[in-house]
C-alpha positions in Angstrom: 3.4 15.3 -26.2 0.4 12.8 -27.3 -1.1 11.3 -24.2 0.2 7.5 -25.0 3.4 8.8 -24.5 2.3 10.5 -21.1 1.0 7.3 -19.7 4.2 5.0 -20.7 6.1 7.9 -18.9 4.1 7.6 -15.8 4.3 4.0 -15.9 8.1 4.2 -16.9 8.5 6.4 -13.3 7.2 3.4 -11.2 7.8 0.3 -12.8 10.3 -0.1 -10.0 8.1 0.7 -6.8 7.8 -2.6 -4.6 4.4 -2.2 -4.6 3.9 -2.8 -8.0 3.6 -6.3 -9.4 5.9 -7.7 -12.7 4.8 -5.8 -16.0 4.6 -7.3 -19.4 7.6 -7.4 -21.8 5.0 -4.8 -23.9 4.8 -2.6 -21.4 8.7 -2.4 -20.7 9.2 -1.7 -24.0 6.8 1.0 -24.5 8.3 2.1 -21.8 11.4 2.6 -22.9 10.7 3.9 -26.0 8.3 6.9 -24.6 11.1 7.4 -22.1 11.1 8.3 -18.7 9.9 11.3 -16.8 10.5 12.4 -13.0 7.6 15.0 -13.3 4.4 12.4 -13.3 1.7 13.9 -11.7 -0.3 12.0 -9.4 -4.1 11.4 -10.1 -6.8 13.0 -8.4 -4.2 15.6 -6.9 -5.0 19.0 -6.9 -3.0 21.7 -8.3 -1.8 22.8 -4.7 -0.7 19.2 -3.6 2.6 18.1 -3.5 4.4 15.8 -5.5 4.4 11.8 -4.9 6.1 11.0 -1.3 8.8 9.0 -0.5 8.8 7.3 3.2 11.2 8.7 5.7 13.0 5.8 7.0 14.4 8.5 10.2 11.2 8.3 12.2 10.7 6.4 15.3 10.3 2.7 15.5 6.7 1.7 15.5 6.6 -0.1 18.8 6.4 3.9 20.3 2.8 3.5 19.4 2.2 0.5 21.4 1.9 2.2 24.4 -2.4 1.7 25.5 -2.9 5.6 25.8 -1.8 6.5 22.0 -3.0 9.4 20.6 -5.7 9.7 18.5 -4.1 11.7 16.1 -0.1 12.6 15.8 2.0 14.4 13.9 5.1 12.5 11.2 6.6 13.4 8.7 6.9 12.1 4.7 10.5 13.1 2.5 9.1 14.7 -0.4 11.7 14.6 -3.5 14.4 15.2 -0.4 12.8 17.5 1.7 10.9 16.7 5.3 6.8 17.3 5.2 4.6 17.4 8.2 1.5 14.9 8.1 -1.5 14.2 10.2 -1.6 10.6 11.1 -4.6 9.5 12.5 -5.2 6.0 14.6 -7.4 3.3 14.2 -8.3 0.4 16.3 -9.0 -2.8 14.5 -11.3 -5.1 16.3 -10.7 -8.2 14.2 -10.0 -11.9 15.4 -6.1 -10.3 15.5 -7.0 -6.8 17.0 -4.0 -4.5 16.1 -4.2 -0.4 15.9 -2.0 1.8 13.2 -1.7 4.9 12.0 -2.8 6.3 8.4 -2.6 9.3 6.8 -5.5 11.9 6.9 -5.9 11.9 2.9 -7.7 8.2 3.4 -10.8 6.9 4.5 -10.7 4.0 7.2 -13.7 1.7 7.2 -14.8 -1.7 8.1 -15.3 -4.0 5.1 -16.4 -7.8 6.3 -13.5 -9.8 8.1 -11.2 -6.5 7.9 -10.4 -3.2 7.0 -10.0 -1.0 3.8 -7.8 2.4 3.9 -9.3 3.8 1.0 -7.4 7.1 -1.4 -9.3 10.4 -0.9 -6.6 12.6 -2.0 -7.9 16.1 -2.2 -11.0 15.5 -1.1 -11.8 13.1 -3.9 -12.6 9.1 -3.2 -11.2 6.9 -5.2 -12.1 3.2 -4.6 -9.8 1.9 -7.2 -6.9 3.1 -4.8 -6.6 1.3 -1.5 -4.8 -1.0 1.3 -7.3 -3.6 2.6 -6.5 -5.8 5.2 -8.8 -9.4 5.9 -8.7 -11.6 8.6 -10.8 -14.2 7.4 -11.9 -17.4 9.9 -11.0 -19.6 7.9 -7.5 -19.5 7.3 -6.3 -21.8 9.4 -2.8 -22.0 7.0 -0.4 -20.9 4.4 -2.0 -23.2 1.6 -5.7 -21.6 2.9 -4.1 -18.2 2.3 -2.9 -18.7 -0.9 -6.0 -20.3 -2.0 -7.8 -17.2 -1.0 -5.8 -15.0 -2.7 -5.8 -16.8 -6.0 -9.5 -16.2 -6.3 -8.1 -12.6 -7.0 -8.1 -12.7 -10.8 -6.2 -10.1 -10.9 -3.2 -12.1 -9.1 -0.8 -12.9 -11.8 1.7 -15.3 -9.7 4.4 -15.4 -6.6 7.0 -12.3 -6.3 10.2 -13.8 -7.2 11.9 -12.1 -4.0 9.9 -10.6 -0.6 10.2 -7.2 -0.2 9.3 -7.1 3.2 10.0 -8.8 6.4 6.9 -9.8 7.7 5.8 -11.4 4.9 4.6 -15.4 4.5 4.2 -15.2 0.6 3.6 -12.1 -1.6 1.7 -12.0 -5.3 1.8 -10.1 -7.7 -1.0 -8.1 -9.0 -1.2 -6.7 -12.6 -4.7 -5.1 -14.6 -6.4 -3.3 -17.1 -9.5 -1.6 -16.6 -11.1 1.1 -18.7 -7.4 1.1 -20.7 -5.4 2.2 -17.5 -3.2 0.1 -15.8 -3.1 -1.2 -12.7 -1.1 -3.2 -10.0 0.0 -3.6 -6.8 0.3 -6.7 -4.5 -1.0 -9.4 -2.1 1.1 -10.8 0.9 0.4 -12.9 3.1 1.0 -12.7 6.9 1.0 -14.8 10.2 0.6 -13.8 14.1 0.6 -16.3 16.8 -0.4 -19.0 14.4 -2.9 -17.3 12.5 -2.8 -16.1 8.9 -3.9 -12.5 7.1 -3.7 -10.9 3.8 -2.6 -7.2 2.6 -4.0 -5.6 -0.3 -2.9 -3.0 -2.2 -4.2 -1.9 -5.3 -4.0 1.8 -7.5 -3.7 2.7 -11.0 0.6 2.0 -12.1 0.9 5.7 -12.3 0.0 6.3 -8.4 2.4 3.4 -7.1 4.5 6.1 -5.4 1.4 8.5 -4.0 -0.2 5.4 -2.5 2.9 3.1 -2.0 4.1 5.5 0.4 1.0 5.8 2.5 0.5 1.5 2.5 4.4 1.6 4.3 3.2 4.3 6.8 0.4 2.5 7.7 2.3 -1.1 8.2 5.4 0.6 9.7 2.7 2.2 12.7 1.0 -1.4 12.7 1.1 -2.9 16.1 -0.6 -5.9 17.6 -3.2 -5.2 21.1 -2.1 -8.4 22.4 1.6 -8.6 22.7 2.2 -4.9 21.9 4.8 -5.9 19.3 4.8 -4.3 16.0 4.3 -5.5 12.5 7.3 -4.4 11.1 10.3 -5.6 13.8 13.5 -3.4 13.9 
């Protein structure tokens, strides 16, 4: 198997992840052609590291992390192709003009970055900065149109999903690249809390939707807000 065909297949295995934005007609059809694999391995994963994750949708609401003496640490669990697997969660406090704290997974680095916060991939040990969930809370977006303006400076942005696939959610945009001939996607939604607005990042390579898709709903799902105590995500 050439590697061409290896790619299409990896792309072919998430073109219908939510976190990925809308592919071109060209890619569909290589897609198709190459056929489709369930066996993609995940970049920078090490031989020992399990395959992509899937999030399970049994644990506990988020608002059970609300409570002002949370853990530092805790203990979850992923469904990984059907079975349950243990995972190290660890918290972070965001002191950002809409202070919240989450939870994200120990394979990611947390760190400050202007107006917000990136969750950055370091999957085995290795960093990749071309894999992460960055959240901004920029002054000046005082609205919807402001927040959309922002995220249009992205050129990356292609245009508006054609259906929201989360709750939460104001707007969300696709986002669809090519750098260094890999492809790569993700998206960019936009969010509100007591009248002021936010943005979501995520970005990877089209092959690692599922490694890192999974980790950007852990870390929303454990989202909750310091002021109200409410989470992000409302059952």
């Amino acid at each position: 198997m050439n590697t061409a065909t290896i790619h299409m297949e990896g792309l072919c295995t998430m073109m219908h992840k939510k976190w990925i934005g809308s592919m071109s007609a060209l890619l569909l059809a290589s897609c198709m052609l190459a056929g489709c694999s369930s066996n993609t391995a995940e970049p920078n994963k090490s031989p020992t590291q399990q395959a992509p994750a899937q999030t399970d949708t049994t644990s506990k609401p988020p608002a059970a992390a609300a409570a002002p003496d949370a853990p530092q640490t805790k203990q979850s669990t992923l469904t990984i192709e059907g079975s349950a697997q243990p995972i190290t969660l660890k918290r972070y406090d965001a002191s950002m003009p809409l202070p919240f704290h989450t939870y994200y997974p120990q394979d990611m680095i947390a760190e400050k970055k202007g107006d917000g916060v990136q969750f950055t991939a370091n999957f085995a040990g290795t960093r990749n900065d071309d894999m992460f969930i960055k959240v901004e809370f920029p002054a000046d977006l005082s609205s919807e149109q402001a927040a959309v303006a922002r995220i249009k400076k992205n050129k990356d942005v292609t245009e508006e999903a054609a259906e929201k696939n989360h709750t939460w959610t104001k707007k969300e945009f696709n986002i669809d690249s090519t750098k260094n001939g890999t492809a790569y996607g993700g998206s960019a939604l936009i969010g509100e809390h007591n009248g002021h607005y936010f943005i979501v990042t995520v970005y990877m390579p089209v092959e690692a939707a599922e490694g890192l898709g999974v980790r950007a709903d852990k870390i929303l799902e454990e989202w909750v807000w310091t002021d109200d105590h409410k989470p992000l995500i409302q059952k």
